[in-house]
C-alpha atoms as one frame of an Amber mdcrd trajectory, in Angstrom:
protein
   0.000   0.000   0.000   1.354   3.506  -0.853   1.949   6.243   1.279  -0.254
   9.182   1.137   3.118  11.128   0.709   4.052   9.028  -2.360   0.604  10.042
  -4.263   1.052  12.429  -7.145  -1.341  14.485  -7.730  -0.726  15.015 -11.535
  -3.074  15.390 -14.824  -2.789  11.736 -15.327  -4.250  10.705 -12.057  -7.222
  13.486 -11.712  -7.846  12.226 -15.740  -8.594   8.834 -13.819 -10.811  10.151
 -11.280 -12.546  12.394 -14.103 -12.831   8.440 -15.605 -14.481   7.007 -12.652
 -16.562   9.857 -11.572 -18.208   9.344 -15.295 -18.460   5.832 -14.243 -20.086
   6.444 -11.428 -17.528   3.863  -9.330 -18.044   5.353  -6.287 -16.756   1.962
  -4.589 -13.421   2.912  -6.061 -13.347   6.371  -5.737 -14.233   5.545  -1.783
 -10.899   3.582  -1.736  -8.613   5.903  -3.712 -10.298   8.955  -1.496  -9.423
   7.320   1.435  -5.830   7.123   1.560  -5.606  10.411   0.188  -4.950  13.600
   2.777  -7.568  16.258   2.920  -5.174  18.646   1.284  -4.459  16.069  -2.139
  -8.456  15.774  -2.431  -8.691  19.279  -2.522  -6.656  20.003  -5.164  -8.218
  16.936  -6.933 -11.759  18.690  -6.522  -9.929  22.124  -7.152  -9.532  20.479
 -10.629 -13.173  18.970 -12.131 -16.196  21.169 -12.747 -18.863  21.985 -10.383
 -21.014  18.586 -11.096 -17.890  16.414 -10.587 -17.226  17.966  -7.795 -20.187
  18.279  -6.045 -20.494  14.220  -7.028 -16.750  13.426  -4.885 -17.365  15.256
  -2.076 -20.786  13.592  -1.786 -19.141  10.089  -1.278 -16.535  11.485   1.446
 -17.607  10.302   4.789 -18.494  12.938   7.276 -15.186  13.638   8.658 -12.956
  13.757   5.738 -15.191  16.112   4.168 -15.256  18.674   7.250 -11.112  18.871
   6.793 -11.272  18.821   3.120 -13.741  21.852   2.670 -10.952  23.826   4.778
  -8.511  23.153   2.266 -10.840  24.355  -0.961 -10.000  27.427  -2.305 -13.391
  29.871  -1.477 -14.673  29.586  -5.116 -14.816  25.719  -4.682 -16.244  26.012
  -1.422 -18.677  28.148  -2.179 -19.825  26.042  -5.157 -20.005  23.067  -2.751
 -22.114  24.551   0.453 -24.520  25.796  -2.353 -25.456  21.983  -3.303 -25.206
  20.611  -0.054 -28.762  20.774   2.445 -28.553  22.410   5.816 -28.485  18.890
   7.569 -25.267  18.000   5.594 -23.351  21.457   6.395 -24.405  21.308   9.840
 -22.947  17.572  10.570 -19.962  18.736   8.505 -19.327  21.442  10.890 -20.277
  19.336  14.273 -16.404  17.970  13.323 -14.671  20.927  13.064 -12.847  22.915
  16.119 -15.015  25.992  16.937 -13.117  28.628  14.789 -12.879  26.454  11.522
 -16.821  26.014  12.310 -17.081  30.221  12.681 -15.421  30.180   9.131 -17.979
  28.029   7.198 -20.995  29.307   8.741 -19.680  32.859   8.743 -19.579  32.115
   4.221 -23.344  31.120   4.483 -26.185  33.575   3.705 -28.178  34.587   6.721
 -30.872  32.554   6.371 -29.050  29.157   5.731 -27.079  30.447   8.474 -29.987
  30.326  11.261 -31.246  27.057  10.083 -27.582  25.618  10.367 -26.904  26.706
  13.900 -30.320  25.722  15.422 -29.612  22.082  13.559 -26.193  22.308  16.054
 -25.691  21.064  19.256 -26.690  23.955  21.316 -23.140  24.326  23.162 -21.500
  23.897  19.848 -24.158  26.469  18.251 -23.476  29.227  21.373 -19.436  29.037
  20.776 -20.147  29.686  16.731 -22.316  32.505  17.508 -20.135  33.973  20.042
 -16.909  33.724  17.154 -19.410  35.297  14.706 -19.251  38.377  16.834 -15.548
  39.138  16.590 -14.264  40.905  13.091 -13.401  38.048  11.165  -9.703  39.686
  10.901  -9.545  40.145  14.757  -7.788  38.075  17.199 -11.738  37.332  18.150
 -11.772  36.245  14.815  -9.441  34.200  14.622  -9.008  31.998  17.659 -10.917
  28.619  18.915 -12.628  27.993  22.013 -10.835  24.717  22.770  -8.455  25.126
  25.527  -6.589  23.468  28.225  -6.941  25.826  32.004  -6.785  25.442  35.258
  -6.861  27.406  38.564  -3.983  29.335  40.128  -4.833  27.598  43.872  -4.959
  24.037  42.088  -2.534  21.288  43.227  -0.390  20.103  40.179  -2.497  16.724
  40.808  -5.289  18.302  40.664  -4.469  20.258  37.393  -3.330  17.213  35.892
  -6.513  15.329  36.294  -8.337  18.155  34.994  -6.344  18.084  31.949  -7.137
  14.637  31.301 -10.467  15.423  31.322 -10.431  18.102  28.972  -7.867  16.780
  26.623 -10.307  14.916  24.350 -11.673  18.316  23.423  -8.330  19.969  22.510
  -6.168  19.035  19.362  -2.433  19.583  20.247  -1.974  20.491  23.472   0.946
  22.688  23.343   0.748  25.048  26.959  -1.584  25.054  29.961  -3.240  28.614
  30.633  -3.735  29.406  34.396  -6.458  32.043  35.758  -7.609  32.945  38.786
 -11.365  32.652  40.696 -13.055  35.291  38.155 -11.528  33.696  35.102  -8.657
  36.177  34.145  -5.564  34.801  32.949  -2.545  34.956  35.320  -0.033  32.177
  33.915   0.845  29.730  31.760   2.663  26.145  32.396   4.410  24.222  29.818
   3.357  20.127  29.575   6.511  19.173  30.118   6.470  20.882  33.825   3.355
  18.899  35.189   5.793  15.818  34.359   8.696  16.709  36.629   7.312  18.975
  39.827   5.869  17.720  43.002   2.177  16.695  42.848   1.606  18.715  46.195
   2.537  21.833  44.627   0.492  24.725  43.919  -0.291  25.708  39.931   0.425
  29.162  41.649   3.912  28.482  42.309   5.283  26.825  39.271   3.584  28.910
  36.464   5.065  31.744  34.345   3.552  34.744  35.199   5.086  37.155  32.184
   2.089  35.870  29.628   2.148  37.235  26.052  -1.207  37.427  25.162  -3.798
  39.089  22.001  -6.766  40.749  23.408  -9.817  40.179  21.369 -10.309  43.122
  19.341  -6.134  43.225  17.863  -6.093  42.598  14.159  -4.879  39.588  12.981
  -1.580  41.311  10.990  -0.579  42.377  14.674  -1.471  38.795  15.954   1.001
  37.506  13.472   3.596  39.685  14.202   3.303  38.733  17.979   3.797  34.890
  16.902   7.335  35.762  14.750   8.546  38.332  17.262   8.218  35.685  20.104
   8.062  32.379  18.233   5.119  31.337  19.492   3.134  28.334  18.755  -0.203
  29.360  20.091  -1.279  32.352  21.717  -3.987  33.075  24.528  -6.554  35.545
  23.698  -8.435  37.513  26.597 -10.957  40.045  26.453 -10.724  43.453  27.303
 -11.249  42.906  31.076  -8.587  40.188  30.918 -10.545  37.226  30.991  -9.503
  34.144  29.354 -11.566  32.976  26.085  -9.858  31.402  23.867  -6.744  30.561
  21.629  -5.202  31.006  18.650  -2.514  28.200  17.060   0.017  28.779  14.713
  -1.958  26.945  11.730  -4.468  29.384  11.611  -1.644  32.318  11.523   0.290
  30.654   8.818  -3.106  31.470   6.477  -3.372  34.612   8.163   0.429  35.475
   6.871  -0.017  34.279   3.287  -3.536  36.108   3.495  -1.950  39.511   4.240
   1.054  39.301   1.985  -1.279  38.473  -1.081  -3.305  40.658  -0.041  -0.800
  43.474   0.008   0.654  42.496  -3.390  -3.184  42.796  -5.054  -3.243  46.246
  -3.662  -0.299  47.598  -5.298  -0.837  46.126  -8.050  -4.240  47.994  -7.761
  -6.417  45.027  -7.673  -8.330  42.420  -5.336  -7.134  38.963  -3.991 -10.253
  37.671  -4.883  -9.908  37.872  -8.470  -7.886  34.682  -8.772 -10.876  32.583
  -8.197 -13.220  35.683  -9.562 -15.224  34.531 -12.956 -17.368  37.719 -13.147
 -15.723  39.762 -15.781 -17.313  42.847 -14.937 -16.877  42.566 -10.740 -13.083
  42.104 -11.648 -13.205  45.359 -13.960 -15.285  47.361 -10.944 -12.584  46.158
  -8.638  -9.256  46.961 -10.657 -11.108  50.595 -12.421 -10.814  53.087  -9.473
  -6.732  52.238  -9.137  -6.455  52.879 -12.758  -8.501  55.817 -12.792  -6.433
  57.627 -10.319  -3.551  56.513 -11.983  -5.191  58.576 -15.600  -5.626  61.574
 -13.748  -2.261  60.925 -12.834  -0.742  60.571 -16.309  -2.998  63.622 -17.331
  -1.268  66.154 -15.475   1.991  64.314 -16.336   0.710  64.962 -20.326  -0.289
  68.579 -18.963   3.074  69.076 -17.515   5.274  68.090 -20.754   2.648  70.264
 -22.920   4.100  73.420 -20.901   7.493  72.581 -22.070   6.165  72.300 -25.911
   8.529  74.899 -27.405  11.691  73.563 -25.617  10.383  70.373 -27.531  10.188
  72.041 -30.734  13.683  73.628 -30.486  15.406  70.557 -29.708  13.581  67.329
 -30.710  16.476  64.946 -29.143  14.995  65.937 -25.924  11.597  63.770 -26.420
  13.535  60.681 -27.045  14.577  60.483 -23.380  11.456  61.636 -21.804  10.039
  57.585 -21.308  13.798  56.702 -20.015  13.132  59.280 -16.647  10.043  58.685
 -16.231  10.478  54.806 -16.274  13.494  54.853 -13.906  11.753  57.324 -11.576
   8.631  54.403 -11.486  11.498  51.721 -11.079  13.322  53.434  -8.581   9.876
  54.551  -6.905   8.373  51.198  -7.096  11.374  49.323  -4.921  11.599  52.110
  -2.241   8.051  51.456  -1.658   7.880  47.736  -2.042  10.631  47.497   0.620
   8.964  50.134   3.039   5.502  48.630   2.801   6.877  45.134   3.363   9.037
  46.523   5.729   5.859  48.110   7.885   3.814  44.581   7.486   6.233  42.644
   8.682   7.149  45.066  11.886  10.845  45.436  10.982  10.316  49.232   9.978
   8.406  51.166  12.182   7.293  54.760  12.481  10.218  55.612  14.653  12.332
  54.559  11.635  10.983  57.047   9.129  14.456  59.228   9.281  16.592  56.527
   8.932  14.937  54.564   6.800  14.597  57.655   4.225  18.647  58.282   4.537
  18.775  55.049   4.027  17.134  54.937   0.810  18.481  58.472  -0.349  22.281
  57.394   0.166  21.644  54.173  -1.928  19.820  56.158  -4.729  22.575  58.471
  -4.707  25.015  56.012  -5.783  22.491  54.292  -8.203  21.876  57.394  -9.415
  25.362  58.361 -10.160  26.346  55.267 -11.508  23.096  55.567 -14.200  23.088
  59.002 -14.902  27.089  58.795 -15.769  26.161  55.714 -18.377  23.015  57.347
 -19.925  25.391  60.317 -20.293  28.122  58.248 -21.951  25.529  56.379 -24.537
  23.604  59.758 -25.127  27.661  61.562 -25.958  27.845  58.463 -28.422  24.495
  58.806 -29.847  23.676  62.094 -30.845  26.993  63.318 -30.775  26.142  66.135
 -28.434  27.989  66.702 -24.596  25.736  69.329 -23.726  22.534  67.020 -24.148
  24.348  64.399 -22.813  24.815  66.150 -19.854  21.476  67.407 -19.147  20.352
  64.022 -19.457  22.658  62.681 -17.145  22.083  65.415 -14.108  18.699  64.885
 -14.716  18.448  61.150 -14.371  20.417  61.815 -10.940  18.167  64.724  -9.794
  14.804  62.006 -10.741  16.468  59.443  -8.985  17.112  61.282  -6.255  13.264
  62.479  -5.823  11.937  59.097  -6.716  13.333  57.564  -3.704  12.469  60.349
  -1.554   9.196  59.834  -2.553   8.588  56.146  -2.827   9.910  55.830   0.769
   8.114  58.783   2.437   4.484  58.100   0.899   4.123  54.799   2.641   5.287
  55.658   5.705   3.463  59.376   5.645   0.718  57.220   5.364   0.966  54.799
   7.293   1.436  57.565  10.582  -2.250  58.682   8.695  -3.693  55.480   9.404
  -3.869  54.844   5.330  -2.605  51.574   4.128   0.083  52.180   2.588  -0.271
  49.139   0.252  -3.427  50.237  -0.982  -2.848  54.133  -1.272   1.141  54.321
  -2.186   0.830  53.262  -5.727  -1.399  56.217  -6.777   0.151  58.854  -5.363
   3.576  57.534  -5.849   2.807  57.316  -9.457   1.499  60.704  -9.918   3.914
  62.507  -8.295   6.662  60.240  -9.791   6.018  61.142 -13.819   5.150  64.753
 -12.754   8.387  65.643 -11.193  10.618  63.590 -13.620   9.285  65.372 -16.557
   9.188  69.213 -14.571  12.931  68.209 -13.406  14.018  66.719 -17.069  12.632
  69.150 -18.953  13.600  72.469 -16.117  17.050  71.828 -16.374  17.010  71.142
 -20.250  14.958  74.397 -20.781  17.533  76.223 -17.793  21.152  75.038 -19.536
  20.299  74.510 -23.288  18.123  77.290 -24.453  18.340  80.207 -21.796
């Protein structure tokens, strides 16, 4: 018998369960399904149409298919919790931990949503509904009801047979939280210390008191930064009275990481993460049309900008040829000042504090770029056109663009980020605009300043 790590999920093997799902051999599709991890039969179900689809997941037993619809990208889950009844989703979520169950019925409509919790058990149907009150980005949000606590005046005895008794609720129990009468937490104590201290001594005395912890209202992009700064496997989340409710594991912040850095990549490139799995042409266009109308307007005072320079045009044509050169190197040089300040600013290493240095930062380094470029555009214009004087021009000015484009593309993000803006959504526009309207006022000032006054 193979290994599930040994299956290859390649065209020739979803071709054979396209095969038997026209058969209809759901006997063998059972077999091959069930050696398969959740993860491999989504991205076999990622693969068929809709009525394939809907047909596999049928024939998965109740378990498999409550991990396997966590794995589905949101376009194939969607399509699948539209064919299945209310019954179905609600024994499919009956298996899953209570913030995995918060997802699914959080994707439902409202009225499929009512019928699904009241088909719940009522404890599990209370714990959804309380998740479904946190922002879905929030550390509320995010984190499951199943943990592992015990009291601060407990023996270690008597935690440790409360533990037992809990642990068939928790998956992976990685620390023990410790709170007090009203429920606050005060502590944490690592398995491995229930093993090795005295039975007879108090929870009080062997726990950690310095607790990192995400109340329930911090977004999940400051969540994740708390899990890399610390290294943290899972994290306790109180609410704002300090009262212990729940936890968050490092699974769930692994999507939350990839979530925010595609989701910062879509907004500079001025569109939605969505769109991937998006099949409405004209929701796509709605979604991608304000970025590129800003960036028009942008490119319109850019055009309005070079028209005021017209005659210096006229009187020395050579000059046009170099006007896409500046403005493409000022975008270049713009676009990785930014990319490394707005990474920089999701990922915590560049803060607020850091605006000053970061921006001399960026300045000396486009100083040197910018000498290095404008001294071999100078060189190849000398060659070219056989003119020094143009040459030069071009050359100072590439420097002088340079120069502003990094000023710019690092200041913008961070300006407004201290604005509250996100950065990753607003810099593009403005960093655009201002980018083509300064190279072509600096080009084209110091060609109409040296050459023809």
């Amino acid at each position: 018998m193979r290994s599930k790590s040994e299956i290859e999920i390649d065209k020739e093997f979803i071709s054979d369960i396209k095969d038997l799902v026209d058969s209809k051999a759901e006997y063998l599709l059972k077999n091959i399904l069930e050696d398969l991890h959740p993860v491999d039969i989504s991205e076999i179900l990622d693969h068929l149409d809709e009525e394939e689809r809907n047909y596999v997941f049928q024939i998965l037993g109740t378990e498999k298919a409550s991990q396997v619809i966590l794995e589905l990208d949101q376009a194939s889950r969607e399509d699948i919790l539209e064919n299945l009844d209310e019954e179905q989703i609600s024994d499919i979520i009956e298996e899953m931990q209570s913030d995995d169950a918060a997802n699914i019925v959080q994707e439902l409509d409202g009225e499929t949503q009512q019928i699904v919790l009241s088909q719940l058990d009522y404890e599990e149907s209370q714990e959804v509904q309380q998740l479904l009150k946190y922002d879905e980005d929030s550390a509320g949000g995010l984190m499951q009801l199943e943990f592992v606590d015990v009291y601060d005046t407990e023996t270690i005895a008597e935690a440790i047979e409360e533990i037992r008794q809990k642990s068939a609720e928790v998956q992976k129990i990685y620390d023990i939280y410790v709170v007090n009468a009203q429920g606050n937490l005060v502590g944490t104590v690592s398995t491995e210390k229930f093993l090795v201290v005295a039975p007879n001594k108090l929870v009080s005395e062997v726990m950690n008191p310095d607790v990192i912890f995400a109340k329930t209202d911090m977004d999940q992009e400051e969540v994740a930064k708390l899990f890399k700064k610390y290294d943290l496997v899972t994290l306790p989340v109180v609410t704002l009275s300090g009262k212990l409710v729940g936890r968050i594991t490092i699974d769930d912040i692994v999507d939350v990481i990839e979530q925010e850095a595609s989701e910062d990549v879509s907004k500079m490139a001025g569109s939605v993460d969505e769109e991937v799995t998006e099949t409405s042409t004209f929701r796509i266009s709605r979604s991608r049309l304000p970025w590129l109308m800003t960036a028009l307007a942008g490119e319109l005072v850019a055009a309005f900008v070079l028209s005021r320079f017209e005659s210096s045009l006229n009187q020395i044509l050579a000059l046009a040829f170099f006007v896409p050169i500046i403005m493409a190197m000022a975008g270049n040089i713009a676009i990785q000042c930014s990319s490394i300040v707005i990474r920089g600013l999701a990922t915590g290493e560049i803060g607020l504090l850091d605006l000053q240095r970061q921006l001399f930062k960026e300045i000396r380094v486009a100083s040197v770029n910018g000498l290095i470029l404008g001294a071999l555009l100078a060189g190849i214009v000398s060659l070219w056109i056989g003119d020094f004087h143009i040459a030069l021009v071009v050359g100072v000015a590439l420097i002088c663009v340079i120069f502003f484009a990094a000023f710019n593309g690092t200041l913008f993000p961070l300006l407004l980020k201290r604005m509250n803006v996100d950065p990753a959504l607003a810099a593009g526009p403005f960093v655009t605009m201002t980018n083509d309207t300064l190279g072509i006022m600096i080009y084209l000032g110091i060609a109409t300043t040296f050459l023809l006054n």
